[in-house]
C-alpha positions as CSV (number, residue, x, y, z in Angstrom):
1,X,-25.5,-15.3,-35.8
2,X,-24.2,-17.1,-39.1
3,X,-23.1,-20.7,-39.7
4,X,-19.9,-21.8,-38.5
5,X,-19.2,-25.0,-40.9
6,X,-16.4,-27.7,-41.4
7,X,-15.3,-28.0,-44.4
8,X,-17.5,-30.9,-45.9
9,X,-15.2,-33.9,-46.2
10,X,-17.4,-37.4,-46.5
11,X,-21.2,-38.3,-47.5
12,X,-23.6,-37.1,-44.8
13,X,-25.2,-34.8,-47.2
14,X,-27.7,-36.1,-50.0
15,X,-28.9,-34.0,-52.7
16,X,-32.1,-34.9,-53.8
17,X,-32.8,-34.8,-57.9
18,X,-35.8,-33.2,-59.0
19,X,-37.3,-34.6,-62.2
20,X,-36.4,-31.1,-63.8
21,X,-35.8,-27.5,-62.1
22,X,-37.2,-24.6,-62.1
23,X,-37.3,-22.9,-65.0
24,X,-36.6,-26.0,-67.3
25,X,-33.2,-26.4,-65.8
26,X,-32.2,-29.9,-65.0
27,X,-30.7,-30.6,-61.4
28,X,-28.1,-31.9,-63.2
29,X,-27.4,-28.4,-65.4
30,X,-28.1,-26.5,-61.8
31,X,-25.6,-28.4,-59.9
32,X,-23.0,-28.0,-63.4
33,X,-23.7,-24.4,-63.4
34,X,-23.0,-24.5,-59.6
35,X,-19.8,-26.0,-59.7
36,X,-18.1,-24.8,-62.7
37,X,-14.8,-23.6,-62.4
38,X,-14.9,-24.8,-58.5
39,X,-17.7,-21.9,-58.0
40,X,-19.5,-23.6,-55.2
41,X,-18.1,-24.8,-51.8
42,X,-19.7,-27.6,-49.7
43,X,-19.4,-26.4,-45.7
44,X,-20.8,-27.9,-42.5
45,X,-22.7,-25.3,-41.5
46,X,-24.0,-24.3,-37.9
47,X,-26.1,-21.7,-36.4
48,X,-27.9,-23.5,-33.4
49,X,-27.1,-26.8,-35.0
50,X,-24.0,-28.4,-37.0
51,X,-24.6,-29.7,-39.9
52,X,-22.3,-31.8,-42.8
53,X,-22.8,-28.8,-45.8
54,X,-22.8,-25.4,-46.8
55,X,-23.4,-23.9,-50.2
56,X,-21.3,-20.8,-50.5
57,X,-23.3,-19.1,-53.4
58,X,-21.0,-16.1,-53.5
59,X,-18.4,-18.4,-55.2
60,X,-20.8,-19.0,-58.2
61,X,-22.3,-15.7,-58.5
62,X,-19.6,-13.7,-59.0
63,X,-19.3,-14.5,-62.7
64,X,-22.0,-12.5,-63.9
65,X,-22.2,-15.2,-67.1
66,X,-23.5,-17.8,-64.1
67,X,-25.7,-15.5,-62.3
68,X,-27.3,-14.3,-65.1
69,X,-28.1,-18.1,-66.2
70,X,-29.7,-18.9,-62.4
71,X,-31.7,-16.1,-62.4
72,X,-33.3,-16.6,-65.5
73,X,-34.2,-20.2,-64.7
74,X,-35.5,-18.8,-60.9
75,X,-37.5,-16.3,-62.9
76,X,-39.2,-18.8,-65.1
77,X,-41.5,-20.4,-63.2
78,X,-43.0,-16.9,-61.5
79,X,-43.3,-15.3,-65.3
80,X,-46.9,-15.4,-65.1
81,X,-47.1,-14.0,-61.6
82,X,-47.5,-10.6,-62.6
83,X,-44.4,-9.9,-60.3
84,X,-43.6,-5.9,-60.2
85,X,-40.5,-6.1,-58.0
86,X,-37.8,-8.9,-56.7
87,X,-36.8,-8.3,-53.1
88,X,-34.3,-10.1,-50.7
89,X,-32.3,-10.2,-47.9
90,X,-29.2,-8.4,-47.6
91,X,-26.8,-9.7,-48.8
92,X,-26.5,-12.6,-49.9
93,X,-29.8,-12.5,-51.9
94,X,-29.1,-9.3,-53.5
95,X,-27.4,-10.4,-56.4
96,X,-29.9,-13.1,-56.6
97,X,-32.9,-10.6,-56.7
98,X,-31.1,-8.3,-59.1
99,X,-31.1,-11.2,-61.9
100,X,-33.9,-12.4,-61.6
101,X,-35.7,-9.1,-61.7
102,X,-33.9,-8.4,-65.3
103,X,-35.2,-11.4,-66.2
104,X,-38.8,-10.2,-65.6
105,X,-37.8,-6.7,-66.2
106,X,-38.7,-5.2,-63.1
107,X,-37.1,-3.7,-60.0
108,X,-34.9,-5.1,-57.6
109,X,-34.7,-4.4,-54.0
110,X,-33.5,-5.2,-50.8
111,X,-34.1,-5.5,-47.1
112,X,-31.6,-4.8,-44.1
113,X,-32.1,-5.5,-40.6
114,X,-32.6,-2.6,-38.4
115,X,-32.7,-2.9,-34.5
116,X,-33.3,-6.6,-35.1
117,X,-35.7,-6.2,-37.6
118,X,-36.2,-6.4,-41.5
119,X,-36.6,-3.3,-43.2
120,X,-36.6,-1.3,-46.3
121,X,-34.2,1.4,-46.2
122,X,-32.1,3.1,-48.6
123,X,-35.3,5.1,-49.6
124,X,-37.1,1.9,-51.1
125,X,-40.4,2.1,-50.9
126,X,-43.6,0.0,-52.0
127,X,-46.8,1.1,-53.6
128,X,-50.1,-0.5,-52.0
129,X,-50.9,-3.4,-53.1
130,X,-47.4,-3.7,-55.5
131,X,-47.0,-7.8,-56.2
132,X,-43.1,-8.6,-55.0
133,X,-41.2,-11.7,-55.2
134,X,-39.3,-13.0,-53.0
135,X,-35.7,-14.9,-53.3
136,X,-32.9,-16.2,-51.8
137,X,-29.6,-17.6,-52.8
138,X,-29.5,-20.2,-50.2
139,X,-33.3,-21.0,-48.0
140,X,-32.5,-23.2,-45.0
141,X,-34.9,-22.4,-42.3
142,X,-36.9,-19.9,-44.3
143,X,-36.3,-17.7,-41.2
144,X,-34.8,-14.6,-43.2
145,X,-37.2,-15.6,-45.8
146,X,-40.4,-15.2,-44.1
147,X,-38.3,-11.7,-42.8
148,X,-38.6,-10.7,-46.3
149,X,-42.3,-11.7,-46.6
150,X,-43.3,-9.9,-43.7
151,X,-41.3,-7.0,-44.2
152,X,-43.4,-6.8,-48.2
153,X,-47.0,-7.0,-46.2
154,X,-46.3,-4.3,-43.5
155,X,-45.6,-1.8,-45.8
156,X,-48.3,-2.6,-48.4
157,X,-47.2,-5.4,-51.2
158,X,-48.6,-8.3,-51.9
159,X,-45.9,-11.6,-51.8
160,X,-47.0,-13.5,-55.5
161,X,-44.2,-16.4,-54.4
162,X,-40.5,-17.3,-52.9
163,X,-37.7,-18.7,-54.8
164,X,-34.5,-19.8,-54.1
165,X,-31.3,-21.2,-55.9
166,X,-30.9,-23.7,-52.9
167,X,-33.7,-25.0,-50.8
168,X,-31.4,-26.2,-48.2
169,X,-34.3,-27.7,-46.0
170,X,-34.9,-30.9,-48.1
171,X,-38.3,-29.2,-48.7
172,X,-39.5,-28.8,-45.0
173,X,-39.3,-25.2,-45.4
174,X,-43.1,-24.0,-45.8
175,X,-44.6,-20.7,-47.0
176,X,-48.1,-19.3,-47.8
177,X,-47.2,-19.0,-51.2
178,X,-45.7,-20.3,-54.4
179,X,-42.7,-21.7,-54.2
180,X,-39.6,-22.7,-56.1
181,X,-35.9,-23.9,-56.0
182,X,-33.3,-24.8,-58.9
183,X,-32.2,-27.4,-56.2
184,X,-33.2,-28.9,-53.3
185,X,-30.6,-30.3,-50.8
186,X,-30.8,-32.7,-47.5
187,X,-28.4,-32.3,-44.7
188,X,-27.7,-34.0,-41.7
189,X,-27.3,-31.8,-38.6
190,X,-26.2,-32.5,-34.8
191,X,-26.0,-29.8,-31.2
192,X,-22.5,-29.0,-31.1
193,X,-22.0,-30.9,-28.2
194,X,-22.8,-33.7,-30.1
195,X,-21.3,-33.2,-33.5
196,X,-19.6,-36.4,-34.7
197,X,-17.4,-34.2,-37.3
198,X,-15.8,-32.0,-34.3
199,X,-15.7,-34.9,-31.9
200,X,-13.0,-36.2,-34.7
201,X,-11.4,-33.2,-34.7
202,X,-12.5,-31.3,-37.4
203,X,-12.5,-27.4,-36.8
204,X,-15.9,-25.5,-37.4
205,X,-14.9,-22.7,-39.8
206,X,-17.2,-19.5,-40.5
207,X,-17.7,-19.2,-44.1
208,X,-19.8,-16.3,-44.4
209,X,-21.1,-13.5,-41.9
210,X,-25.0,-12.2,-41.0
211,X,-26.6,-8.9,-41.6
């Protein structure tokens, strides 16, 4: 199920500034990029948990002049990775993927869930032992993430790293591989029951929806 979210409205959230982002952007030019033109949102998001902030990615991506600049700097650090293909999850990676595969000039794929489980379909296929990368546009558990990475193994490729636009977990988010992120941000989060935002009577809004 995806987040429900308040809109964010005060300063639970911290973003934490990284000396200088992946691929030689600044936090600063990430988080300029990111809210150009009012291209990124701030939510509180929920799935199990509440939380003060959600980063609507969708906003930003969909001018192609933005997109194009966050994949190359995702695709920077990974350039010697020898990465054949760029896969994410459906869908809110898939734009994500596609950009920074032109960066490397390779292919860019997708996975879906099926019957509850990640999958290539459309016809994509893998060759053994075919070295992927992995993004996201937002990572907050890593749960879809590690999806991803599983799906790559069971049918044959090799995961060379994750990236991500957003790490959303203030870093706790661990994988067995590289990793990277143009930004990393800290958020507090609360049970419903116990949210301090709807106990004041902010509404929990739905921003974006699951595959």
């Amino acid at each position: 199920m995806r987040a429900r979210g308040h809109r964010a409205r005060d300063g639970h959230a911290s973003l934490t500034r990284p000396r200088l982002g992946a691929g030689g952007l600044t936090y600063h030019g990430v988080m300029a990029t990111l809210t150009e033109r009012q291209t990124l949102e701030l939510y509180e998001k929920t799935g199990a948990l509440h939380s003060d902030i959600y980063l609507q990615s969708a906003l930003v991506l969909q001018y192609p002049e933005h997109a194009a600049r966050l994949g190359d700097a995702l695709a920077a650090p990974f350039g010697d990775a020898g990465a054949q293909s760029v896969l994410a999850p459906a869908i809110g990676g898939i734009l994500v993927a596609h950009e920074v595969a032109r960066a490397l000039g390779v292919r860019a794929l997708f996975t879906e869930r099926e019957n509850g489980v990640m999958r290539l379909r459309r016809g994509f296929t893998l060759t053994p032992g075919e070295r992927c990368l992995v993004v996201e546009d937002v990572i907050t558990t890593g749960g879809s993430t590690r999806e991803v990475v599983e799906c790559v193994r069971a049918s044959g490729g090799a995961v060379v790293g994750v990236g991500s636009l957003i790490d959303r977990s203030g870093g706790a988010a661990a994988f067995d591989v590289k990793r990277a992120a143009l930004a990393t941000v800290s958020a507090t989060t609360w049970p419903p029951e116990s949210c301090p935002l709807c106990k004041s009577g902010s509404q929990a809004i739905k921003p974006g929806s699951r595959v």
